[in-house]
N, CA, C and O of each residue as an XYZ file, in Angstrom:
352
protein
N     -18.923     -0.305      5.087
C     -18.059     -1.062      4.212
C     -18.111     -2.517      4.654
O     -18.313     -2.656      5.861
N     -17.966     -3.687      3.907
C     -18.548     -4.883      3.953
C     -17.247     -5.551      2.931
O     -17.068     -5.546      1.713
N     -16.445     -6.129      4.130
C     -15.250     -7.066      3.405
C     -15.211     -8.065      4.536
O     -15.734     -7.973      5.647
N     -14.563     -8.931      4.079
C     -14.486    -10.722      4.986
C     -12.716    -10.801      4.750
O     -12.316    -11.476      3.802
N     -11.630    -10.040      5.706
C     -10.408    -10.820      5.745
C     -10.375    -11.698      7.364
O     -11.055    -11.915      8.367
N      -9.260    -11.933      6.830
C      -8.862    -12.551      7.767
C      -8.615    -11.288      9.673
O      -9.240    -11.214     10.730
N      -7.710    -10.781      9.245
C      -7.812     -9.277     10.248
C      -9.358     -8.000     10.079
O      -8.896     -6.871      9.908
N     -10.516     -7.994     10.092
C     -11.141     -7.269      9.515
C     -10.953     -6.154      9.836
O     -10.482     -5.799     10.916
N     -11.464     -5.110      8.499
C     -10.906     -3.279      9.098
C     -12.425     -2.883      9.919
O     -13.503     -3.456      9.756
N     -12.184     -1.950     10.658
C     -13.248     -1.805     11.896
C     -13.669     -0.228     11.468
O     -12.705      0.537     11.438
N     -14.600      0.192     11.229
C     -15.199      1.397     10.967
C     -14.902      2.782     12.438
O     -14.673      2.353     13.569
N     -14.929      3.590     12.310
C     -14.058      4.094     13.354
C     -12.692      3.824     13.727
O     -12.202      4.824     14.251
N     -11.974      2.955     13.665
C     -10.934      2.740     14.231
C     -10.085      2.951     12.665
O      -9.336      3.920     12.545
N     -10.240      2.143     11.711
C      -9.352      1.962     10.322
C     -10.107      3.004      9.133
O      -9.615      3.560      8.151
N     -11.288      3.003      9.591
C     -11.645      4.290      8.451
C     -12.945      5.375      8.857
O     -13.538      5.552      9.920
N     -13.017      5.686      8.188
C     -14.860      6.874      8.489
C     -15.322      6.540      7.550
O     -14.803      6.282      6.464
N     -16.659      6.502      7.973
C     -17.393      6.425      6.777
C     -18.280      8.040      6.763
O     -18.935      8.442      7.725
N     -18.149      8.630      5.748
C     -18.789      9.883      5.671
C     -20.461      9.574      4.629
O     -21.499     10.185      4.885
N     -20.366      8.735      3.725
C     -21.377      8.770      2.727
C     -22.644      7.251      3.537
O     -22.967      6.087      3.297
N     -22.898      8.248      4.444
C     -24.187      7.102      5.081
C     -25.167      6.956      4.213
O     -25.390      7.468      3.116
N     -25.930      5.890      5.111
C     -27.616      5.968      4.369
C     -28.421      7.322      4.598
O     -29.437      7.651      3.986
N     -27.901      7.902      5.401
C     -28.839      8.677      6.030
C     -28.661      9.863      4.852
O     -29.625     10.379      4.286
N     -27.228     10.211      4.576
C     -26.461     11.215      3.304
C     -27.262     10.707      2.266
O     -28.126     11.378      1.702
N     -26.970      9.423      1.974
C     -27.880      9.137      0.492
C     -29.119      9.502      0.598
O     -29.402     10.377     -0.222
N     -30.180      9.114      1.436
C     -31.784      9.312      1.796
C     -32.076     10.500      1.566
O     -33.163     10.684      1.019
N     -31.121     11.852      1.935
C     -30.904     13.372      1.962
C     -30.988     13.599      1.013
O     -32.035     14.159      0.688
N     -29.720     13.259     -0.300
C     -29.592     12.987     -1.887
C     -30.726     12.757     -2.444
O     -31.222     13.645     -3.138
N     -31.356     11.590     -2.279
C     -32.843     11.183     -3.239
C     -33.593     11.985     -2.805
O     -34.318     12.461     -3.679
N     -33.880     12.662     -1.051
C     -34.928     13.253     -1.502
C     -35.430     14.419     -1.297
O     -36.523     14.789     -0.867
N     -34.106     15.193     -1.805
C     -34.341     17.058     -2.807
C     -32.983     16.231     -3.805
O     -32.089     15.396     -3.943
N     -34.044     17.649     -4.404
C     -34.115     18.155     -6.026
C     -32.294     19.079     -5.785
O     -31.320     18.934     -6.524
N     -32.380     19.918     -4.595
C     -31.057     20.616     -4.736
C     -29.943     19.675     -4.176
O     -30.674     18.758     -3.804
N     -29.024     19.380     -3.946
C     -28.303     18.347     -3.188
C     -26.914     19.376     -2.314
O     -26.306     18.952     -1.331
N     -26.653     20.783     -2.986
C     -25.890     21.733     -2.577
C     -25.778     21.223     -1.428
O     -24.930     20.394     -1.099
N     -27.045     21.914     -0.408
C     -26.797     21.482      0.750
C     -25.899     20.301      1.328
O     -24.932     20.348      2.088
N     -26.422     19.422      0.829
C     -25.694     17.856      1.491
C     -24.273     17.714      0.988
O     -23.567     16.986      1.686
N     -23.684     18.276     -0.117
C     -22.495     18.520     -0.455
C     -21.639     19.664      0.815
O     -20.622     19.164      1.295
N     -21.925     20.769      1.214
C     -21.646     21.109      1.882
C     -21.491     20.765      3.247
O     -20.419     21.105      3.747
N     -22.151     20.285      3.835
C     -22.134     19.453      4.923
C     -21.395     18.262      4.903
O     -21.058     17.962      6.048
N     -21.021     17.488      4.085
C     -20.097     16.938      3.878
C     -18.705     17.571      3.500
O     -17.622     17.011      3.669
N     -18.810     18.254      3.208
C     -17.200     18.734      2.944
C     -16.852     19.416      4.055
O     -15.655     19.612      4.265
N     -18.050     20.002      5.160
C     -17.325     20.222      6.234
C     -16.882     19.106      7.539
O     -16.035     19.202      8.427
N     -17.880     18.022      7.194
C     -17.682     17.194      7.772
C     -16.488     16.444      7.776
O     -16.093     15.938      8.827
N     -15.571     16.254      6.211
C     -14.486     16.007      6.363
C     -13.120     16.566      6.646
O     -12.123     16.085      7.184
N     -13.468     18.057      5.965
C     -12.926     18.825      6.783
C     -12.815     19.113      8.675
O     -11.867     19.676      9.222
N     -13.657     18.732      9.157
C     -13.720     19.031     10.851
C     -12.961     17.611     10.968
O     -11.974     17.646     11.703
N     -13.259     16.344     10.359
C     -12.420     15.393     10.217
C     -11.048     15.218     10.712
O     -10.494     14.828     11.740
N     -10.565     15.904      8.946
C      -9.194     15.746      8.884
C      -8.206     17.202     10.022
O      -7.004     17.420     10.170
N      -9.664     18.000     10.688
C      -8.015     18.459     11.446
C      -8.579     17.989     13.001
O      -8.346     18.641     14.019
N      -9.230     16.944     12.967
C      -9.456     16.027     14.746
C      -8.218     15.401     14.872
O      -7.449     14.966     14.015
N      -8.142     15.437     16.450
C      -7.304     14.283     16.960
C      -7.690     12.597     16.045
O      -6.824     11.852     15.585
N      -9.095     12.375     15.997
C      -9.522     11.163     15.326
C      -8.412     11.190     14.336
O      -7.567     10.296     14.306
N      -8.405     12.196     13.535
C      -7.681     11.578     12.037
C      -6.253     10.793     12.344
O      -5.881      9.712     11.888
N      -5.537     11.730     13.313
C      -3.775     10.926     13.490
C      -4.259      9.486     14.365
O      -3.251      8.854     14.682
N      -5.074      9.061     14.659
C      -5.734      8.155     15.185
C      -5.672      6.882     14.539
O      -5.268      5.797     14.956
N      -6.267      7.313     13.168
C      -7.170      6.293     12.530
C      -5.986      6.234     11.530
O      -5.582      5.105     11.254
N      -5.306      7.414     10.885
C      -4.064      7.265     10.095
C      -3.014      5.938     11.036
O      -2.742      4.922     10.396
N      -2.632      6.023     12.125
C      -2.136      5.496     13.090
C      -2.097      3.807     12.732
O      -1.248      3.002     12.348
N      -3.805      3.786     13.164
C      -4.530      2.405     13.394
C      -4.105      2.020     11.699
O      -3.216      1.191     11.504
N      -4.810      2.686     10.525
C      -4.788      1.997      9.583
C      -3.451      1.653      8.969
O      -3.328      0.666      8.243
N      -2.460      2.453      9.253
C      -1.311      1.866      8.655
C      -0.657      0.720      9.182
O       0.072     -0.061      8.571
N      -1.065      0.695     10.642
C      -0.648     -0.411     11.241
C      -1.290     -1.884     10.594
O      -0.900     -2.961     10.145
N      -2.738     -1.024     10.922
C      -3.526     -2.854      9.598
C      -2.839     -3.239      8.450
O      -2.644     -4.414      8.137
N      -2.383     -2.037      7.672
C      -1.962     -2.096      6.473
C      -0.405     -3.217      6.488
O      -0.261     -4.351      6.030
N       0.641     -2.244      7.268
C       1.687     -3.206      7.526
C       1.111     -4.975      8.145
O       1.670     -5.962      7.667
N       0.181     -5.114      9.021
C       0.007     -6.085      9.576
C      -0.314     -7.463      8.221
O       0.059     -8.626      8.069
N      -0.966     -6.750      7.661
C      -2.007     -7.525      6.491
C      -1.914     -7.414      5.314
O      -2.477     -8.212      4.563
N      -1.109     -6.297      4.826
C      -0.585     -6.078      2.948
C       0.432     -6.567      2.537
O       0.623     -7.010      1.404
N       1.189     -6.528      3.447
C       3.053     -6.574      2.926
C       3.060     -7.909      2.520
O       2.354     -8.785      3.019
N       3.699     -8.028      1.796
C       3.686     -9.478      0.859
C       4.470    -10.708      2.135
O       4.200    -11.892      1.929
N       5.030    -10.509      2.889
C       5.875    -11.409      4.039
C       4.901    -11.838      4.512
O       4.824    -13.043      4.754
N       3.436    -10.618      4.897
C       2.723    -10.955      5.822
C       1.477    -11.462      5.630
O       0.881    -11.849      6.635
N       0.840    -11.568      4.364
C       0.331    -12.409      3.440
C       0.569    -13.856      3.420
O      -0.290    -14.722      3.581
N       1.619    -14.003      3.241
C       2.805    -15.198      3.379
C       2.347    -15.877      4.749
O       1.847    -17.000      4.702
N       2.506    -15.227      5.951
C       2.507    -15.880      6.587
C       0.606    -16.231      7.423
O       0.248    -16.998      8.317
N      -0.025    -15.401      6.706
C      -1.342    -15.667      7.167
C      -1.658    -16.603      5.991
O      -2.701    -17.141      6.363
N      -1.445    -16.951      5.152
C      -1.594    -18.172      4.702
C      -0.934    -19.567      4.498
O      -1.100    -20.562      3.791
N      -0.118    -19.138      5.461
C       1.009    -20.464      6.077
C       0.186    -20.726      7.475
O       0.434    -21.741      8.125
N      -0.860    -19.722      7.946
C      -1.324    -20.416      9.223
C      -2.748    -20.623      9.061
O      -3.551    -20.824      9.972
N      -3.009    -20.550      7.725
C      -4.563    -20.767      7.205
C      -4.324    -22.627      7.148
O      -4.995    -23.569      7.569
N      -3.052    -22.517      6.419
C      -2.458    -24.135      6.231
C      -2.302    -25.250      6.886
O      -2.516    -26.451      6.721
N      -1.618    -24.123      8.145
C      -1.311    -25.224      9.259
C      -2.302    -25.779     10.380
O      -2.202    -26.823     11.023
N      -3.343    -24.735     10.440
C      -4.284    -25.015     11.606
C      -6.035    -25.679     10.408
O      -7.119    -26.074     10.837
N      -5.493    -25.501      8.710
C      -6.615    -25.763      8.119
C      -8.144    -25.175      8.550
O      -9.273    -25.666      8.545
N      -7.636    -24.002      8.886
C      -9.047    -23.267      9.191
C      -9.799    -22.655      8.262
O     -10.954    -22.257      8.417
N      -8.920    -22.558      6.979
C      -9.749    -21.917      5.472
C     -10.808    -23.101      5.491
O     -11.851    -22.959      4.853
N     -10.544    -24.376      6.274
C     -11.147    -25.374      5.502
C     -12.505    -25.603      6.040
O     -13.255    -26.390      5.463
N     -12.948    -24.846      7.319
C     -13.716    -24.621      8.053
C     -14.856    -23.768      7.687
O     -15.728    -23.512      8.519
């Protein structure tokens, strides 16, 4: 995943990525794809009952409060202002 904030979200820590290149490459090249569907659904399944998941649930809500809430918006662009680093 490929975003530019100010706090960036960190792969492992704020999310998983399950649909790699390597998953797609699998996809294009058979004809059946069953397989790779299955393996993915266990993959998120083995996922969601890891220690990782209360982890990353953990981490991301914390980003979320840190960086969504409209206060806190507010104030990362009151210090984009003050130090003029957008301008950089």
């Amino acid at each position: 995943m490929k975003s530019k904030t100010y706090n960036p979200i960190i792969k492992d820590v704020h999310y998983k990525e399950f649909i790699t290149d390597e998953f797609v490459q699998d996809i294009l090249n058979r004809g059946d794809i069953s397989k790779s569907i299955i393996n993915l659904e266990k993959d998120v399944k083995d996922f969601y009952q890891s220690k990782e998941y209360d982890y990353m649930i953990n981490e991301s809500l914390e980003w979320f409060n840190n960086n969504c809430l409209p206060e806190k918006q507010y104030n990362i662009i009151l210090s984009f202002l003050n130090k003029f680093d957008i301008f950089y």
